[in-house]
C-alpha positions as semicolon CSV with decimal commas, in nm:
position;residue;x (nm);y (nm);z (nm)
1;X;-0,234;-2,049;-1,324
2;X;-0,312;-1,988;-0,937
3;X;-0,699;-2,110;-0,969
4;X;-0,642;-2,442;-1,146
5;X;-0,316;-2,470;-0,860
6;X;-0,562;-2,394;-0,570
7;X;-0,797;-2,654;-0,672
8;X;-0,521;-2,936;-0,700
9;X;-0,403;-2,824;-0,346
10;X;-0,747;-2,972;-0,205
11;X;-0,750;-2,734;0,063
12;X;-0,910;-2,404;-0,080
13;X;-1,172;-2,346;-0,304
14;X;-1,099;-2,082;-0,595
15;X;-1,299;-1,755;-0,585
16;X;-1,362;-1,526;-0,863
17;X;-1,096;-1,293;-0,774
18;X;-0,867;-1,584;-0,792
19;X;-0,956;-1,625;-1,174
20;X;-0,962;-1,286;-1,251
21;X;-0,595;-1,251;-1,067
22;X;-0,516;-1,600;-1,367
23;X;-0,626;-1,395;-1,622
24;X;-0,444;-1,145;-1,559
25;X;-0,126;-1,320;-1,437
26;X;-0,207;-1,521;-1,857
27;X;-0,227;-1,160;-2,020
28;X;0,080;-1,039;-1,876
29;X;0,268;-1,373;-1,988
30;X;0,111;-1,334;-2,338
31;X;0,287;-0,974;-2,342
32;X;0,577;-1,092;-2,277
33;X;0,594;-1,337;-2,538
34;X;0,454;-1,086;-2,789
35;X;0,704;-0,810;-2,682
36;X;0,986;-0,991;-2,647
37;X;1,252;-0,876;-2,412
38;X;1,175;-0,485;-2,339
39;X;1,290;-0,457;-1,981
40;X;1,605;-0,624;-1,783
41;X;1,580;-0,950;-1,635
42;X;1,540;-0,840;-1,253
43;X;1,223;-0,643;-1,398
44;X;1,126;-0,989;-1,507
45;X;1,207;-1,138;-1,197
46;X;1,073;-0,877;-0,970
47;X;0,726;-0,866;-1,158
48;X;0,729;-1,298;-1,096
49;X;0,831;-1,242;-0,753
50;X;0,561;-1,004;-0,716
51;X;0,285;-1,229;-0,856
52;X;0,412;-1,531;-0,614
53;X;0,310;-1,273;-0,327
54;X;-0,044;-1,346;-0,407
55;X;-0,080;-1,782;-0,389
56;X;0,179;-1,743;-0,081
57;X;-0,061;-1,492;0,073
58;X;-0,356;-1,687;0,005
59;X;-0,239;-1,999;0,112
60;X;-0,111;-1,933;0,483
61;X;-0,244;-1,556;0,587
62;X;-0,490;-1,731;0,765
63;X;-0,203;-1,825;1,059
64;X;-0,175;-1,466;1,149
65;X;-0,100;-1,372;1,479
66;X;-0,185;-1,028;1,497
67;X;-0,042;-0,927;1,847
68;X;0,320;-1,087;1,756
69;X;0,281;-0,894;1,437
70;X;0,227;-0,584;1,659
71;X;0,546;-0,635;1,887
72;X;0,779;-0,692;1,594
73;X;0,641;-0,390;1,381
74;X;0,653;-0,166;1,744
75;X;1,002;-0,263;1,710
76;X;1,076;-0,179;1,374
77;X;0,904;0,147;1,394
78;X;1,119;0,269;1,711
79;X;1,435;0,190;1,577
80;X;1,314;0,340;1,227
81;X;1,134;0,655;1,398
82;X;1,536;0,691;1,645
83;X;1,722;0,653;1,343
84;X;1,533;0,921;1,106
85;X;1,519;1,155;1,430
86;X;1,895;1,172;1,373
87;X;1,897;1,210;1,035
88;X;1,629;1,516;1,055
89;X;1,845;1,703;1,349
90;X;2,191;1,616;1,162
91;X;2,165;1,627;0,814
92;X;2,282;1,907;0,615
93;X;2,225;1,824;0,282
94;X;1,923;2,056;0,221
95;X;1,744;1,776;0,069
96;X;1,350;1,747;0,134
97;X;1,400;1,416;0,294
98;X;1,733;1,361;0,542
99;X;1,907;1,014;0,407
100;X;1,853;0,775;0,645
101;X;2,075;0,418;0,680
102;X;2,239;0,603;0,320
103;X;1,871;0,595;0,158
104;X;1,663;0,928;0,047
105;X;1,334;0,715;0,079
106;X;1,442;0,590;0,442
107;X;1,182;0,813;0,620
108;X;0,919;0,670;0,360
109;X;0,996;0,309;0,401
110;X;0,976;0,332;0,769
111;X;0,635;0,577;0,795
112;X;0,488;0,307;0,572
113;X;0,551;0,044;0,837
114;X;0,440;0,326;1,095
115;X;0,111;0,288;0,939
116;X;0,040;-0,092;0,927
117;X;0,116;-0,022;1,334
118;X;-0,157;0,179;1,338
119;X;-0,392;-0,034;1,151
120;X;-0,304;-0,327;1,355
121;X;-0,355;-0,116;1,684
122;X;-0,682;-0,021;1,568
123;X;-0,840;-0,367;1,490
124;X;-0,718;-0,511;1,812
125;X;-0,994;-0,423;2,089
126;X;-0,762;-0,182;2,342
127;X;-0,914;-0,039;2,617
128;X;-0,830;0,344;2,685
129;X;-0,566;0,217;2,945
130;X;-0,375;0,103;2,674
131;X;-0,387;0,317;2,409
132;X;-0,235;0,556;2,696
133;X;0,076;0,331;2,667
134;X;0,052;0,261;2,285
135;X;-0,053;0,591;2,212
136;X;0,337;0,718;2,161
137;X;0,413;0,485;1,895
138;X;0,122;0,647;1,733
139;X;0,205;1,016;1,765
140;X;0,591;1,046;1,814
141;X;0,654;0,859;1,502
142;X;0,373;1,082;1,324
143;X;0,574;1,408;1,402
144;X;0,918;1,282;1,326
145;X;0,777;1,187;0,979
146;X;0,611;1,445;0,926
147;X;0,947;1,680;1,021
148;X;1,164;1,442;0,738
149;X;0,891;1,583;0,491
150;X;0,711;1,271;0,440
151;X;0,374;1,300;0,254
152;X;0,225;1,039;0,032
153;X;0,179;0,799;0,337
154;X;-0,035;1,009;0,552
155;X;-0,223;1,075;0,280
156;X;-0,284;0,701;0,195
157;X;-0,349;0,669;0,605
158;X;-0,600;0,985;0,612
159;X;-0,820;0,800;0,352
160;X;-0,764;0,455;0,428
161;X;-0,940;0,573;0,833
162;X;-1,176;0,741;0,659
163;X;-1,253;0,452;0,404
164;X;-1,245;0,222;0,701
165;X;-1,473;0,457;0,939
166;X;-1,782;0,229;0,958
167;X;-1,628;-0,028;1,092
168;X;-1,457;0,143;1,359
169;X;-1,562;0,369;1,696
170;X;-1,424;0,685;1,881
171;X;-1,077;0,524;1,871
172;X;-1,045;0,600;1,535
173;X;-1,159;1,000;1,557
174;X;-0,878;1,023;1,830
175;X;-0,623;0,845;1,628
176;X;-0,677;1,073;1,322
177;X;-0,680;1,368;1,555
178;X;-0,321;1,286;1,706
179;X;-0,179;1,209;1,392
180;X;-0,304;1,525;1,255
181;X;-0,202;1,692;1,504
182;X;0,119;1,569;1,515
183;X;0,194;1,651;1,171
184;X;0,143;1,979;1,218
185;X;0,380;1,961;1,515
186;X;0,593;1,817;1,284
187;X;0,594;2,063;1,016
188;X;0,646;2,377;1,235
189;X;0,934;2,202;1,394
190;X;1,086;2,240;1,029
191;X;0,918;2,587;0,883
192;X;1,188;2,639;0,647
193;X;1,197;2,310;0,472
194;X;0,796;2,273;0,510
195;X;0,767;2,650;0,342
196;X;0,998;2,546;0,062
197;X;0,797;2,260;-0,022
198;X;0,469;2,463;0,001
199;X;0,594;2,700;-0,196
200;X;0,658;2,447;-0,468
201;X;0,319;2,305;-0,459
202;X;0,171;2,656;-0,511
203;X;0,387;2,748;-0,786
204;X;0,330;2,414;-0,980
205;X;-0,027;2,475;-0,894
206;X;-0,055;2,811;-1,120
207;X;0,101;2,642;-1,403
208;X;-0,055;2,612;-1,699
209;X;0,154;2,413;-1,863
210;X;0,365;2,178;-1,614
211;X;0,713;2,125;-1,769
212;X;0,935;1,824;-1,679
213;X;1,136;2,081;-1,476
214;X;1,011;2,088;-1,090
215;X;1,145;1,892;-0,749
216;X;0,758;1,883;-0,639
217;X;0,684;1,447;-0,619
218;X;0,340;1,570;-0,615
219;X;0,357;1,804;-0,937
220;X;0,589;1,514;-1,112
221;X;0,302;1,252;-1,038
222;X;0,098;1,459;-1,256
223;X;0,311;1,484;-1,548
224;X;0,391;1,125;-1,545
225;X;-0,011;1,055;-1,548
226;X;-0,034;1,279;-1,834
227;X;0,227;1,150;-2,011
228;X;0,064;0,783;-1,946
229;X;-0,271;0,878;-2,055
230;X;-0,144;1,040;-2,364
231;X;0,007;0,709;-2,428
232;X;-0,320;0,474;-2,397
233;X;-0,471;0,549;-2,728
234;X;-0,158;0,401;-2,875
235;X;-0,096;0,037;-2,704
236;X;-0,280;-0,236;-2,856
237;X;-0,429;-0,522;-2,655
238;X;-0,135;-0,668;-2,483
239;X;0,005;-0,292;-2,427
240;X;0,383;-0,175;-2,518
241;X;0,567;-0,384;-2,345
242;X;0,730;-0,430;-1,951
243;X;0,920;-0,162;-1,864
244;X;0,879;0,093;-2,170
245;X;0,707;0,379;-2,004
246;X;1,032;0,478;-1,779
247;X;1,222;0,449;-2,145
248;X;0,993;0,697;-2,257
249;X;0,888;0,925;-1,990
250;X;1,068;1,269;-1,984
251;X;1,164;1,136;-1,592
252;X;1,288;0,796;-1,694
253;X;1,058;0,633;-1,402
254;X;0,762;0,432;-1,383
255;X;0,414;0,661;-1,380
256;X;0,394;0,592;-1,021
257;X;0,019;0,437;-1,126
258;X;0,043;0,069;-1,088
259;X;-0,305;0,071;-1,283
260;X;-0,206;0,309;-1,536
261;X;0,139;0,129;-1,600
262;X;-0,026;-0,162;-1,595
263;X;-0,273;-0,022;-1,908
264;X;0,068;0,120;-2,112
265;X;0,261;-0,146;-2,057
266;X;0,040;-0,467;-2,037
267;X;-0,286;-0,393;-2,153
268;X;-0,635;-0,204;-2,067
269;X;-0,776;-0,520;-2,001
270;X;-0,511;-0,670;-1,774
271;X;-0,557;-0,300;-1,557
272;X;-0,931;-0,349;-1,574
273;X;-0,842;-0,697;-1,442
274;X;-0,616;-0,577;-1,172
275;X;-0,901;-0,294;-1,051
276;X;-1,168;-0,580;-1,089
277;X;-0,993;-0,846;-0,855
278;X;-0,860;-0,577;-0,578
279;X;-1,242;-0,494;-0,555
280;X;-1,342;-0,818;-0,493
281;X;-1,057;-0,865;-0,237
282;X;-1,151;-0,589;-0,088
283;X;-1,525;-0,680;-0,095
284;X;-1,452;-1,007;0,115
285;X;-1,195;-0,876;0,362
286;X;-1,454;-0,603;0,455
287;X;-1,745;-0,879;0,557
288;X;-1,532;-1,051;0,818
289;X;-1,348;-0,711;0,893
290;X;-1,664;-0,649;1,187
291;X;-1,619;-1,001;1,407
292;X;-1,241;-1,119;1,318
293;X;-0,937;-0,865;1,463
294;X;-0,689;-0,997;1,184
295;X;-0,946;-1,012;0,890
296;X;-1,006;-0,605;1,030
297;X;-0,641;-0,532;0,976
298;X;-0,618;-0,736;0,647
299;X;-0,907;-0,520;0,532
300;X;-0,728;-0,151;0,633
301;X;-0,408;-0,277;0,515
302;X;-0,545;-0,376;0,149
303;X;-0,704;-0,018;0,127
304;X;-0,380;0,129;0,224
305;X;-0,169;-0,066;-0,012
306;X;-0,416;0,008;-0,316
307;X;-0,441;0,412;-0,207
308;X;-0,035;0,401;-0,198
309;X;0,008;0,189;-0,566
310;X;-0,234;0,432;-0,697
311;X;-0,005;0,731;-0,595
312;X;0,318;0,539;-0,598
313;X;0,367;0,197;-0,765
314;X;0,512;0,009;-0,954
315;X;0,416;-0,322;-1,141
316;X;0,719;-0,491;-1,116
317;X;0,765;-0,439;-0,721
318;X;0,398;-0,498;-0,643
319;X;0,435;-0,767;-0,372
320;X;0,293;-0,616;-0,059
321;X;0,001;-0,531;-0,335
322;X;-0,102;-0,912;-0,500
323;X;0,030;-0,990;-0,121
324;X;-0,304;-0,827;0,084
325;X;-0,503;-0,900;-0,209
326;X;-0,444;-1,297;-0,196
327;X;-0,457;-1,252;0,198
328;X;-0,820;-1,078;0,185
329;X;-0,948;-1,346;-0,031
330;X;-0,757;-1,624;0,128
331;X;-0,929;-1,477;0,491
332;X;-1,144;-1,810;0,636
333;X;-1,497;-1,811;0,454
334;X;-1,685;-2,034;0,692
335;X;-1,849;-2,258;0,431
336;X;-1,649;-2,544;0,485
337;X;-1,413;-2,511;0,214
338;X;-1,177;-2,334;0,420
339;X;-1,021;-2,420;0,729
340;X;-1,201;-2,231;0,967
341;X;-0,998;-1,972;1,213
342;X;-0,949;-1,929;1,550
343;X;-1,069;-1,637;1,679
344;X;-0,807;-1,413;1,820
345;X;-0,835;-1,294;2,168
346;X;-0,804;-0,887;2,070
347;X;-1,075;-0,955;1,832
348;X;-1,423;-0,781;1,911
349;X;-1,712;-0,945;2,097
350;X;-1,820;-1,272;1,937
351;X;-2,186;-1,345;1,833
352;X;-2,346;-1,603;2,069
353;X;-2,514;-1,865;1,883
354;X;-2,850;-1,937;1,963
355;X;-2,947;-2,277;2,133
């Protein structure tokens, strides 16, 4: 278990979300054993993998070097926003998404990076002269994505700002503003694809029964968290076993819900476990998130990452999500338990301590 490990490391001292994360990392094992083997083996291994995130996170995210982390993601997210670019003005598939690299969620994976950009930029303390030169890698990408019919990121990024808001200043009204504007750009650069898709969210809209029949993502999110709910008054304690929603589930996929696959598949309690420990991650990123620049991005980047598993997860590739939650609690707690952190030079005005 990762709080009894912690404590034999003699270097951190466990926190309640790092029991709740055991007890939950013990229910899932005891569902395994119950269920036997109900998925394939990389499910298995992707789910341990996925778990490891969260002691690797814990134990080193406080080295993080926020404004390296900002050159190499400025240089993923040009190359990523150049090659989708291409793929919007060449492809002819008639797809909602141009492939990109030979993959149909290319433009996603890259607007997701897009966004932990953004967060980054926004906890480091720019001055106006340079968000003038930064400011491109925060719009150009925006409408590119936004023409390659991208949507479920920009919605985790509109609430993750807003979510964020208090912590933040005029930079982050602008931001919003450009990306939204952006988008819109983006959109009217493609009206024919972007009416097609609106189209499809009206017509899925006036439903009254929704059928396992549409192209919407949006309208097939619902179904699959109807068809998850439905299943909840049937699991028992330990759920229904790894994997067995997709096998049941008129799409054959996971319910895009890593809290509500978590309740078929594992157990109500291990979800209400999961919900209970991002909470308290989030609750201790957000009271260093004011003085430390890298504790502010951890903080915007575990809000983003539980916004997107909420509208598309999956338990058993949940890295980047037991990832920022071991990193928020992890974050340097000042009590002399922790190894205390530098403070980085982007961060915000320091309080002075009084003599």
């Amino acid at each position: 278990m990762i709080a009894p490990l912690l404590v034999v490391s003699g270097r951190f001292r466990p926190l309640p979300a790092d029991y709740l994360f055991a007890a939950l990392a013990a229910l899932m094992v005891a569902s395994v054993v119950v269920h036997g083997r109900t998925t394939t083996d990389r499910d298995y291994a992707l789910l341990a993998l996925s778990m490891a995130a969260y002691p690797a996170f814990r134990a080193v995210g406080h080295r993080f070097d926020l404004l390296r982390f900002s050159y190499i993601m400025a240089a993923l997210v040009s190359v990523g926003t150049l090659l989708t670019a291409w793929a919007v003005v060449y492809d002819r598939s008639g797809a909602f998404k141009p492939q990109v690299l030979g993959f149909n969620e290319g433009p996603t994976v890259f607007s997701l990076t897009w966004c932990f950009l953004v967060f980054a930029f926004l906890s480091m303390n720019l001055s106006w002269g340079q968000w003038r030169v930064v400011g491109g890698l925060v719009a150009l990408p925006a409408f590119v994505f936004a023409a390659a019919m991208v949507r479920h990121p920009f919605v985790a990024l509109a609430l993750t700002l807003a979510a964020t808001a208090r912590m933040g200043n005029r930079r982050q009204i602008v931001v919003a503003g450009v990306v939204g504007l952006s988008i819109v750009i983006g959109l009217a650069a493609r009206p024919e694809m972007s009416g097609k898709i609106i189209g499809l969210v009206f017509e899925n809209a006036q439903k009254s029964v929704v059928a396992c029949d549409t192209e919407d993502t949006f309208a097939i999110r619902i179904i699959l968290t109807r068809e998850a709910l439905n299943l909840l008054p049937k699991v028992g304690l330990l759920g229904q076993g790894l994997g067995t929603f997709a096998q049941q589930s008129c799409y054959k996929t996971e319910p895009h819900n890593v809290v509500l696959q978590a309740a078929v598949e594992v157990g109500v309690a291990a979800a209400l476990l999961l919900a209970a420990a991002f909470i308290l991650a989030a609750m201790s990123a957000r009271k260093r998130a004011r003085s430390n620049a890298a504790a502010s991005f951890v903080f915007a980047g575990l809000i983003f990452v539980g916004i997107e598993f909420l509208m598309s997860g999956s338990l058993t590739n949940s890295a980047l999500l037991f990832g920022f939650m071991g990193w928020a609690v992890g974050l340097p707690q000042n009590d002399g338990h922790e190894t205390s952190d530098q403070t980085h030079p982007l961060a915000g005005p320091q309080p002075v301590p009084q003599p």
